[in-house]
C-alpha positions in Angstrom: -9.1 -97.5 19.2 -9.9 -95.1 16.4 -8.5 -91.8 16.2 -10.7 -89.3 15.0 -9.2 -85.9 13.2 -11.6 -83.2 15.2 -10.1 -80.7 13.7 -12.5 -78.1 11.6 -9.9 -77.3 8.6 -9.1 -80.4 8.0 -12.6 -81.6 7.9 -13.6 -78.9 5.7 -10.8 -79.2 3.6 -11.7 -83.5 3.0 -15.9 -82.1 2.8 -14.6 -79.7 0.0 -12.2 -81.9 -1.8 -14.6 -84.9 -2.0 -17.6 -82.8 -3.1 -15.4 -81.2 -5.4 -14.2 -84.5 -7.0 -17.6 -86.1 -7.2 -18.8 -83.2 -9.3 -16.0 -83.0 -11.6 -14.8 -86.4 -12.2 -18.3 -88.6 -11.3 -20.7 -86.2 -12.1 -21.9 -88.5 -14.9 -22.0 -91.9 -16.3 -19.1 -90.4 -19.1 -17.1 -88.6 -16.7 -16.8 -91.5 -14.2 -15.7 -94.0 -16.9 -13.2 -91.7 -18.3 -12.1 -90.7 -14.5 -11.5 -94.5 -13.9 -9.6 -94.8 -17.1 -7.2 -92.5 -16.3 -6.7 -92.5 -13.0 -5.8 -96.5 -13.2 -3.2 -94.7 -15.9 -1.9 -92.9 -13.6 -1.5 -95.2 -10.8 -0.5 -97.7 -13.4 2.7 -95.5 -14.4 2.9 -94.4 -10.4 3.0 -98.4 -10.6 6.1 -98.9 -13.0 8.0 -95.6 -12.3 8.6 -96.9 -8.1 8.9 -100.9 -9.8 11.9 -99.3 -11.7 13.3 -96.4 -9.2 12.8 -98.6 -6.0 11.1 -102.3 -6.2 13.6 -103.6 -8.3 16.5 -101.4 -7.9 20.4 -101.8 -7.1 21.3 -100.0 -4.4 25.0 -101.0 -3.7 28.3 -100.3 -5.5 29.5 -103.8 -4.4 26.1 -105.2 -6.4 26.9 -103.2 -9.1 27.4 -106.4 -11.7 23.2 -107.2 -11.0 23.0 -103.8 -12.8 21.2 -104.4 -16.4 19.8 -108.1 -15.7 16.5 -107.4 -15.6 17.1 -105.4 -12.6 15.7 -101.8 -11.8 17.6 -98.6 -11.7 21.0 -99.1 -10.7 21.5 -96.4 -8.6 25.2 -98.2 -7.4 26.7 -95.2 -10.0 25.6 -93.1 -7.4 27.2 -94.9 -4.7 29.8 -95.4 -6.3 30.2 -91.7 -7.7 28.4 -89.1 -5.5 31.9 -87.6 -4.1 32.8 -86.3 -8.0 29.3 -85.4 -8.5 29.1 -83.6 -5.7 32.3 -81.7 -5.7 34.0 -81.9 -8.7 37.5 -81.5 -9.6 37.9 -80.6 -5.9 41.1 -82.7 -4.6 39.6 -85.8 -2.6 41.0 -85.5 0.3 40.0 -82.3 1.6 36.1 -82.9 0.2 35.5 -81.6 4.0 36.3 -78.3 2.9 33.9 -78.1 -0.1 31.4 -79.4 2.6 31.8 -76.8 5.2 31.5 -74.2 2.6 28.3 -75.8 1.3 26.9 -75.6 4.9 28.3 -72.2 5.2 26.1 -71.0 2.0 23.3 -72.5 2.7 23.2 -71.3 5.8 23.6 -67.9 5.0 20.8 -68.3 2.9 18.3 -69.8 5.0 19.0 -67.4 7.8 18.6 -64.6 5.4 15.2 -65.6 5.0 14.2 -64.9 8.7 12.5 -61.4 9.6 14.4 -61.1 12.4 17.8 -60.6 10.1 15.6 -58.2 7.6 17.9 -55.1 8.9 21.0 -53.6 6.2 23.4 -54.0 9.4 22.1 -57.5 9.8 22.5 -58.9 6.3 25.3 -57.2 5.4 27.2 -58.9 8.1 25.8 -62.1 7.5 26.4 -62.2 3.8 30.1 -61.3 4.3 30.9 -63.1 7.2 29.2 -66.3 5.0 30.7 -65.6 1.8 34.1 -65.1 3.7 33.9 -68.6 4.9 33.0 -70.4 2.1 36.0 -68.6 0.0 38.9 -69.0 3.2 37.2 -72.7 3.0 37.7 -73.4 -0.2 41.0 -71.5 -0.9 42.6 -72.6 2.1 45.9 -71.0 2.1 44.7 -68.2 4.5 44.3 -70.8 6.8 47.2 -72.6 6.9 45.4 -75.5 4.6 46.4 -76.6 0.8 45.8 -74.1 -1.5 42.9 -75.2 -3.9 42.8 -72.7 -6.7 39.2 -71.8 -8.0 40.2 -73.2 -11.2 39.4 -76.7 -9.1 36.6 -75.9 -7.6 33.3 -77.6 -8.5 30.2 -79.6 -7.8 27.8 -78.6 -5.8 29.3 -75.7 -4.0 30.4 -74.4 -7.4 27.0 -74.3 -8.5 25.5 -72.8 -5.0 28.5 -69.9 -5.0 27.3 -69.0 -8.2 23.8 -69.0 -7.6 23.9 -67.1 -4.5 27.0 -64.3 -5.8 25.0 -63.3 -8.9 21.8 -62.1 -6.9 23.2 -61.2 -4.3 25.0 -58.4 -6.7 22.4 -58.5 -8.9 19.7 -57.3 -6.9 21.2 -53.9 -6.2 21.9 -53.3 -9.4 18.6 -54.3 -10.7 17.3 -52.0 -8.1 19.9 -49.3 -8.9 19.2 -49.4 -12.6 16.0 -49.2 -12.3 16.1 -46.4 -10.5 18.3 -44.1 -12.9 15.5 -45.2 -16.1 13.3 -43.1 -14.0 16.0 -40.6 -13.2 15.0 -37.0 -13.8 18.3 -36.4 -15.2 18.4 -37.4 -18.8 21.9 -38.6 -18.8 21.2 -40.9 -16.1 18.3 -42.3 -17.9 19.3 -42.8 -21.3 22.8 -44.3 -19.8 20.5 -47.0 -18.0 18.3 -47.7 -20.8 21.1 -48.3 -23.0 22.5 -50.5 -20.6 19.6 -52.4 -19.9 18.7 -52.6 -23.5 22.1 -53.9 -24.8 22.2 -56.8 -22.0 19.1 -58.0 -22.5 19.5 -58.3 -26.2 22.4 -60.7 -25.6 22.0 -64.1 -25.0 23.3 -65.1 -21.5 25.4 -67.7 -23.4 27.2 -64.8 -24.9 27.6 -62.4 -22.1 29.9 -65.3 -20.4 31.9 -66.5 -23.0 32.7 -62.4 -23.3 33.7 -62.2 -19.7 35.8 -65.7 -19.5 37.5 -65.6 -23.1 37.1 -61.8 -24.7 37.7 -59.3 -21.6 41.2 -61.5 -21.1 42.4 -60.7 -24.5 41.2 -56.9 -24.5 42.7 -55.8 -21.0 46.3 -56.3 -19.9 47.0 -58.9 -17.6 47.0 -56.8 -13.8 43.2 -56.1 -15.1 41.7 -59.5 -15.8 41.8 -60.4 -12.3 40.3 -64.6 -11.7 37.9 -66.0 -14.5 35.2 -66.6 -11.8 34.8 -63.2 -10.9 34.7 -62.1 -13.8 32.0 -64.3 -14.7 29.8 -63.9 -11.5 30.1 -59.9 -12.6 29.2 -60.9 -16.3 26.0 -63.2 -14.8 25.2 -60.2 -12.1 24.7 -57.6 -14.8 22.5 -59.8 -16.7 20.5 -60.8 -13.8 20.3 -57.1 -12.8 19.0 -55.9 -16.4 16.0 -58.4 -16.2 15.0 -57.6 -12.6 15.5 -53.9 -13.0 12.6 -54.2 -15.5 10.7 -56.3 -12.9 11.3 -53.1 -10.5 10.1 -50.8 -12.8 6.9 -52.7 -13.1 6.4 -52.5 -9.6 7.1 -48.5 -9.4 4.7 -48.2 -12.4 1.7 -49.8 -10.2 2.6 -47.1 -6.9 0.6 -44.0 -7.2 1.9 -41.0 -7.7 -0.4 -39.5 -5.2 2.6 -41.7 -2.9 5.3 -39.2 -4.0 3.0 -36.1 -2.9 2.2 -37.1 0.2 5.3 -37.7 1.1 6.6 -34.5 0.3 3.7 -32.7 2.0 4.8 -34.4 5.0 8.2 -32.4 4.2 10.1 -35.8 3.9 13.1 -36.0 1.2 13.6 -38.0 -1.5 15.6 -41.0 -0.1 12.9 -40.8 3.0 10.2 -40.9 0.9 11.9 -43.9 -1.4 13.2 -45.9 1.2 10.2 -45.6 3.7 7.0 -45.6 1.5 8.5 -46.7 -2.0 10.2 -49.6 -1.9 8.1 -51.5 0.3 5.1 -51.4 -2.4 7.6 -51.5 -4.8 8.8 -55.2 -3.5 5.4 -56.3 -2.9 3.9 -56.1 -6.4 7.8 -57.6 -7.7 8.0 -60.0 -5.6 6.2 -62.8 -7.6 8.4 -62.0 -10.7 11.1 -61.4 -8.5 10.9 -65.3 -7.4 10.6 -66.5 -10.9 14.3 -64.7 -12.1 15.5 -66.1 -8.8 14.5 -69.6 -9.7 15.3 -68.8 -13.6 18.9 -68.2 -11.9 19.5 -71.0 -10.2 18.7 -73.2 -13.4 20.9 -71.4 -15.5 24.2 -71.8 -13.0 24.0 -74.7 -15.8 25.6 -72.7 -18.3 28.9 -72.7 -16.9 29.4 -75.7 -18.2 30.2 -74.2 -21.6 33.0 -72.0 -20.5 35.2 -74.8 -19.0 33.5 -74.5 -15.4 33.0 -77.4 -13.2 29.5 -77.3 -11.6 27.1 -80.1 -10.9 25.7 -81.1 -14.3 29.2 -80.9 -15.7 30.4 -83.2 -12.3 27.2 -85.5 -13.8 28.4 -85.9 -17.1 31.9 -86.9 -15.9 30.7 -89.7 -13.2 29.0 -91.9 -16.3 31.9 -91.0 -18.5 33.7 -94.2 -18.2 32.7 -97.8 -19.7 31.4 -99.3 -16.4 28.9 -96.3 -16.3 28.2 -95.2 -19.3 24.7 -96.8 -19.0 23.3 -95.4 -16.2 23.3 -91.8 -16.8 19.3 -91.5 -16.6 20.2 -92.4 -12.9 22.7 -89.4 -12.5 20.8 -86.8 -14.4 17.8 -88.1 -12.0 20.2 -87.9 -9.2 21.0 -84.1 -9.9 17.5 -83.5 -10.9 16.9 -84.1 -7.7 18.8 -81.6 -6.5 17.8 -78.9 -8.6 14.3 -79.7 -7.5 15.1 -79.6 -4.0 16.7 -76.2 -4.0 14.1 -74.9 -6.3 11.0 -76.4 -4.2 12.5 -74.2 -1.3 12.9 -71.4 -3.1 9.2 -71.8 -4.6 7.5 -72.2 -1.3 9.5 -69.2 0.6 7.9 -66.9 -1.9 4.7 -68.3 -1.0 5.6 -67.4 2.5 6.5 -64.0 1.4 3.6 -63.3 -0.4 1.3 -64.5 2.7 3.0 -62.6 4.8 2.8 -59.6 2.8 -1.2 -59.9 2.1 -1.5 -60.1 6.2 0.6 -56.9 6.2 -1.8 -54.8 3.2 -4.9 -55.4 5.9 
């Protein structure tokens, strides 16, 4: 029996597609050879990138000597080496540590992103009751586990504690900065302009090799404190000097008729900011506001440079021997992957946002 799809949107959505595709691509006797032509190039390639990935692939570390005889991607390296590309330098046997703390992150994160935890009380819990267990996780000692200094830590985990310390510091001060370059108070202003100006004159590469290799040698030893956090700090105040400017593009676009009314309704300052400001002010920055937070998770990468063990640097390592060496198209796809993944997510929760936010303007 046939099943029929009754539903209007999708019918009108097929109507719309196909009229819209017999227009374009078949309107003519040119277009419809030149359609053909490259749409059998494109399944063509479709054709021989799943042949490669899939058809003919290897699949098992045990098959890993069918590798290279005419076979397919031999994604055995990644059997074989997922654990070090996924956590690192992290000692092997407590790998269920790094995992729970994943879990822990990403959970944070994803709860964050209901409304129903859009309250300061209820994200500031949540954020330090996550970030507190992903760092008793991974340290360990507090708990009466081995004690895995952070000088181990790696993979994956490394790469998503990165990601998610830098804006979640980096937002207020973004937001904080942005709001003393509009200060009334000239020291405030020209102090934050500087600031923002000097940053974002560096390159990124720069500003991290400062805080891993120059601040040790310029402060005394009680005032270094761990190289990670004095990276994450480094990364946050970068982050923070971009987005400020993204803020003050979206207090640019608010009327100032806002600001009056506001104060003919006798409400102060921080009322007036926090209640009719900032709202608008996150609206019309929120689609930049995704791109830096996407432009962030892509440059965890860095890292690398400054002797930190994240996921690309985990990827190099698992084809750095003989028996690998080969495959590393497999492992760069392999982490590709991942960034893709994380980024997708991130891509499509804007989209939510910005829905959401159009159905609250009407």
């Amino acid at each position: 029996m046939a099943v029929v799809d009754t539903n209007p949107m999708n019918a009108g959505f097929i109507e719309k597609f196909t009229t819209m595709l017999k227009r374009r691509a078949f309107g003519n006797r040119r277009d419809t050879v030149l359609s053909i032509l490259v749409f059998g190039l494109l399944g063509y390639m479709a054709y021989l990138m799943l042949d490669w990935a899939v058809f003919r692939a290897v699949w098992s570390a045990e098959d890993a000597d069918q590798c290279g005889h005419g076979m397919g991607a031999c994604w055995s390296v990644i059997d074989a080496r997922h654990r070090l590309i996924l956590f690192g330098l992290y000692p092997f046997e407590e790998h269920w540590r790094s995992t729970l703390a994943c879990v822990a992150i990403i959970g944070t994160v994803i709860a964050s992103c209901f409304p129903w935890t859009w309250t300061m009380k209820r994200l500031t819990t949540l954020w330090i009751v996550g970030f507190a267990a992903y760092y008793l996780l991974m340290e360990g000692s507090l708990l009466g586990l081995e004690q895995v200094t952070t000088d181990q830590w790696g993979g994956l985990s490394l790469t998503l504690f990165l990601f998610a310390s830098v804006v979640l510091l980096g937002m207020p001060m973004g937001l904080g900065l942005a709001l003393m370059r509009r200060s009334e108070m000239p020291v405030l202003r020209i102090f934050a302009s500087l600031v923002i100006d000097f940053i974002r004159s560096l390159p990124l590469l720069t500003t991290l090799f400062t805080a891993a290799v120059v601040v040790p040698i310029l402060l005394p030893g009680w005032l270094q404190g761990d190289k990670i956090w004095r990276v994450i700090i480094a990364f946050a105040l970068f982050f923070a000097c971009y987005q400020a400017e993204v803020f003050r593009g979206g207090f640019q676009a608010i009327p100032k008729g806002q600001f009056e009314a506001g104060k003919a309704l006798g409400m102060s300052y921080w009322q007036i900011l926090f209640r009719i400001v900032l709202p608008q002010v996150f609206r019309h920055a929120l689609p930049a506001t995704i791109n830096m937070v996407v432009v962030t998770f892509k440059e965890t990468a860095i890292v690398i440079i400054i002797g930190f063990f994240d996921i690309l640097a985990s990827a190099n390592a698992a084809f750095g021997t003989a028996q690998w060496a080969p495959y590393y198209l497999e492992v760069y796809a392999f982490v590709g992957g991942i960034y893709w993944l994380f980024i997708f997510s991130l891509g499509q929760y804007g989209e939510y946002l910005k829905a959401r936010m159009k159905v609250s303007e009407r």
